[in-house]
C-alpha beads as a LAMMPS data file, in Angstrom:
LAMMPS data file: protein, C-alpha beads

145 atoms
144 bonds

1 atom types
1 bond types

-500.0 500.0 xlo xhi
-500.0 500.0 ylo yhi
-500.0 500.0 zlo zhi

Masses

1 110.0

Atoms # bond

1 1 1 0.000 0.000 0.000
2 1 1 3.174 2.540 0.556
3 1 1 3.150 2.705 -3.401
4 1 1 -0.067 3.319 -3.630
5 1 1 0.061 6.376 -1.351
6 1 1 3.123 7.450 -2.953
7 1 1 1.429 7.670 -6.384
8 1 1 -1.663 9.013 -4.954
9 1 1 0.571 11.909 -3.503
10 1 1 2.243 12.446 -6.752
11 1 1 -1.236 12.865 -8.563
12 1 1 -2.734 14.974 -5.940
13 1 1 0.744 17.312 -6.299
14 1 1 0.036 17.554 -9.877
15 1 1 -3.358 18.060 -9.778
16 1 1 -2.393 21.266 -7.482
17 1 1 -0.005 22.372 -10.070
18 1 1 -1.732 22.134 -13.901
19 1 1 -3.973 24.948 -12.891
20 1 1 -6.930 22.670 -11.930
21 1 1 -6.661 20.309 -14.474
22 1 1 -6.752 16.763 -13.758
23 1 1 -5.189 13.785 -15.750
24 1 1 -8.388 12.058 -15.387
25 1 1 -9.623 14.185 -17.684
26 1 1 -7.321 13.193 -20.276
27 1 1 -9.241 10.910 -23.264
28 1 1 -6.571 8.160 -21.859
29 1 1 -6.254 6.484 -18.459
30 1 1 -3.284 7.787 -16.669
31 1 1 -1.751 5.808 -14.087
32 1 1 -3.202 8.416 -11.302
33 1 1 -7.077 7.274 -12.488
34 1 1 -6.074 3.555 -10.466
35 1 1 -4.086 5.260 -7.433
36 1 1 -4.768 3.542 -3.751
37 1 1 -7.745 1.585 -6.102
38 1 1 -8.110 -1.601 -4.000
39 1 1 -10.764 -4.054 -3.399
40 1 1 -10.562 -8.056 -1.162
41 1 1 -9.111 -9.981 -4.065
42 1 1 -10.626 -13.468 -1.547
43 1 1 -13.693 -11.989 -1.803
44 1 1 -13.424 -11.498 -5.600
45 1 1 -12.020 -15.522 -6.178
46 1 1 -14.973 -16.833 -4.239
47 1 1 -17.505 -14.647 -5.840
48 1 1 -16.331 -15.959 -9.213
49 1 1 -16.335 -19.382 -7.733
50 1 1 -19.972 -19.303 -7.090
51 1 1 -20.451 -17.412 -10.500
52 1 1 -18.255 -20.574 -12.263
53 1 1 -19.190 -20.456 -16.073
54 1 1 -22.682 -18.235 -16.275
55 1 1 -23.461 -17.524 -19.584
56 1 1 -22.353 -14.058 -20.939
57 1 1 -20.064 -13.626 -17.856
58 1 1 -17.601 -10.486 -17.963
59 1 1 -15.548 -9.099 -15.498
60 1 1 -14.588 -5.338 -15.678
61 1 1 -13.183 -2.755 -12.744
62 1 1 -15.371 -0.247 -11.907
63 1 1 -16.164 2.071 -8.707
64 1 1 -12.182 1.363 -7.346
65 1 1 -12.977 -2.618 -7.337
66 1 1 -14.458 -5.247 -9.677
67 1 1 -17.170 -5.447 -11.127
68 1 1 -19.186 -9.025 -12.489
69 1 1 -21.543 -8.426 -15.461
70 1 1 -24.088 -11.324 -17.156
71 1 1 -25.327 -10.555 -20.778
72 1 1 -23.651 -6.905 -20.381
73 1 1 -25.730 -6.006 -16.617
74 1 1 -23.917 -5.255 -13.305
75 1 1 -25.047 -8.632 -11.257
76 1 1 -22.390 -7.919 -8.342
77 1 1 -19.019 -7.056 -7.495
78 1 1 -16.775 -6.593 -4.659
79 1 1 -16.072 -3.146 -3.872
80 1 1 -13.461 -2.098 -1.290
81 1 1 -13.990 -5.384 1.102
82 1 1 -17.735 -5.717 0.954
83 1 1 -19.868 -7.081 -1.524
84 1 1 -21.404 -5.176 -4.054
85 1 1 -25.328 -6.381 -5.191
86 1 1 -27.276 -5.116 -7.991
87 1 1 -31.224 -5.680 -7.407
88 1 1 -34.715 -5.090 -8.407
89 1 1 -34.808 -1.582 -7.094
90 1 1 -38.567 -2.383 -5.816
91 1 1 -36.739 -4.705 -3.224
92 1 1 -34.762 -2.553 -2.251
93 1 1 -35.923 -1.197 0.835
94 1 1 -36.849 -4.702 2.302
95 1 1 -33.136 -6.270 1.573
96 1 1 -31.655 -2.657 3.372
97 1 1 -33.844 -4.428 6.181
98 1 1 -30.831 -7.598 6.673
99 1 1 -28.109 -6.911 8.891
100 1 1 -25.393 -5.654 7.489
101 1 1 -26.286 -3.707 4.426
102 1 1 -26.727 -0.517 3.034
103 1 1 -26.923 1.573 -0.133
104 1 1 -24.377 2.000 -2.671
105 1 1 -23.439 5.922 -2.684
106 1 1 -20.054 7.277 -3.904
107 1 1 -22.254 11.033 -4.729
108 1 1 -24.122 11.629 -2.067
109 1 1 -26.603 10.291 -4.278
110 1 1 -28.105 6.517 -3.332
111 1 1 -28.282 4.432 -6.231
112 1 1 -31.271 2.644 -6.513
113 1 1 -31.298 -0.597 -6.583
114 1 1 -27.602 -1.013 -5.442
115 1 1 -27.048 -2.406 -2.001
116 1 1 -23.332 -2.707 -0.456
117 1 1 -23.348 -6.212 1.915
118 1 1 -20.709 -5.605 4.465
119 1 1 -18.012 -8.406 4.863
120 1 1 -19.334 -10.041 7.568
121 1 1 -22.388 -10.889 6.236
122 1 1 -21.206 -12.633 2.839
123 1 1 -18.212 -14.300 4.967
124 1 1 -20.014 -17.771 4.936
125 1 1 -20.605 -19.586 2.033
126 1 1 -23.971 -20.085 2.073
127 1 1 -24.409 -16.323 2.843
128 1 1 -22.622 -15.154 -0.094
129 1 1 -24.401 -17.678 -2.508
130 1 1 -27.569 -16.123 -1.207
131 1 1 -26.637 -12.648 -2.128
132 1 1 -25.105 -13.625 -5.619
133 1 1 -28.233 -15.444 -6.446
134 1 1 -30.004 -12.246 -6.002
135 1 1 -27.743 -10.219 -8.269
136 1 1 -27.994 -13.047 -10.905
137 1 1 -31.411 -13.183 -10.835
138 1 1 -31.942 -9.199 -11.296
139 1 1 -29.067 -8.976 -13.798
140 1 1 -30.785 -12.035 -15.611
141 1 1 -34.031 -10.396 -15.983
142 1 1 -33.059 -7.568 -17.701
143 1 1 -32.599 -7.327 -21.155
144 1 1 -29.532 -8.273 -23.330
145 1 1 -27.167 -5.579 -24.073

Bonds

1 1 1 2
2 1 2 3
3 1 3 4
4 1 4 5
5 1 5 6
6 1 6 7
7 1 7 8
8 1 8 9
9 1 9 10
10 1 10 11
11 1 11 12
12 1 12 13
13 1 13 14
14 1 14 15
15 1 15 16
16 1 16 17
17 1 17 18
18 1 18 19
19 1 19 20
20 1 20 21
21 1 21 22
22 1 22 23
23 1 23 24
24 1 24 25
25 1 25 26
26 1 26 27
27 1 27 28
28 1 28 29
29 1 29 30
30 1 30 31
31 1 31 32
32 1 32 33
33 1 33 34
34 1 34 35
35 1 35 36
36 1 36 37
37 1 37 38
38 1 38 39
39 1 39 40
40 1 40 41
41 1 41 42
42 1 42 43
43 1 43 44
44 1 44 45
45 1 45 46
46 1 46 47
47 1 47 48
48 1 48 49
49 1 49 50
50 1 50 51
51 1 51 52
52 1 52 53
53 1 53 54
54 1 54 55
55 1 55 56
56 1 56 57
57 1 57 58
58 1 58 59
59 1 59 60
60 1 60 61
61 1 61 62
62 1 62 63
63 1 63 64
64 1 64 65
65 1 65 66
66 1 66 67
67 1 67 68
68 1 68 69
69 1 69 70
70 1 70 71
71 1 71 72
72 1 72 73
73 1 73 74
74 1 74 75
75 1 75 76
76 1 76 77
77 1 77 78
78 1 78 79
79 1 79 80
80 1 80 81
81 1 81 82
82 1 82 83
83 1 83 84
84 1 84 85
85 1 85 86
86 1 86 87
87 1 87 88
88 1 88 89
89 1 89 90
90 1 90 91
91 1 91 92
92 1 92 93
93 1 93 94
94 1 94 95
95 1 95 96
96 1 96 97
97 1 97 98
98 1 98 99
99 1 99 100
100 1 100 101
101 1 101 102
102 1 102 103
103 1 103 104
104 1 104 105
105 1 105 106
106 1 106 107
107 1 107 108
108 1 108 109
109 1 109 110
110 1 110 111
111 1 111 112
112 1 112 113
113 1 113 114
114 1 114 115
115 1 115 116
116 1 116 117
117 1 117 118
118 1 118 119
119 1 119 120
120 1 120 121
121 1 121 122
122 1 122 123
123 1 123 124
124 1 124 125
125 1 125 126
126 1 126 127
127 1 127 128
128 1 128 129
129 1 129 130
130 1 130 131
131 1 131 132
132 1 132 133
133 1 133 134
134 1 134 135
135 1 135 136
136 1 136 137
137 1 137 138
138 1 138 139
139 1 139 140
140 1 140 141
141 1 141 142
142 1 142 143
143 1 143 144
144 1 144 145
């Protein structure tokens, strides 16, 4: 993690010093977009354990950890050390009712739909199958990209 900080306090010192202008804004990645970007890679291994070969799989890094996509939809993902779930947003309020979770919101903004499952709570087996399937399902009923 030291090189992570040390890049993230090189970007931050250029940041301060291009008048406001970020390299994030550049029409390429630059290496300062994936500074301190980290996410439990154990959680990630067993998440595609469960997921095995699903049909129209992808993986793809988004939100600082990684996301899991079926026929081009968000299912779940693993962001920082908690689980990331993608569900019918007309659940949502009743799975925000299990211990342990709470909305996805990097704005300030909730999204809907999107519930964050802390650690804890996916750290059994069965627990974390139980979740997934709920991601699958949503992901599954949504059209194809």
């Amino acid at each position: 993690m030291a090189v992570a900080m040390d890049i993230r306090a090189f970007c931050m010192s250029a940041w301060q010093s291009s008048a406001g202008l970020r390299p994030a804004s550049l029409p390429f990645p630059s290496l300062c977009d994936y500074a301190g970007v980290a996410y439990d890679e154990g959680l990630a291994i067993r998440l595609l354990g469960i997921l095995g070969e699903e049909d129209g799989l992808a993986q793809k890094k988004m939100f600082g950890g990684l996301a899991v996509l079926l026929g081009g939809h968000m299912a779940v993902g693993v962001y920082g050390d908690d689980l990331l779930v993608r569900t019918d947003p007309g659940q949502q309020d009743m799975l925000l009712a299990e211990p342990g979770t709470r909305p996805f919101d990097m704005t300030g903004r909730p999204m809907k739909g999107w519930i964050v499952v802390d650690a804890s709570m996916c750290a059994e087996d069965g627990d974390l199958r139980r979740w997934v399937s709920r991601g699958v399902a949503h992901a599954r009923s949504l059209p194809p990209k």
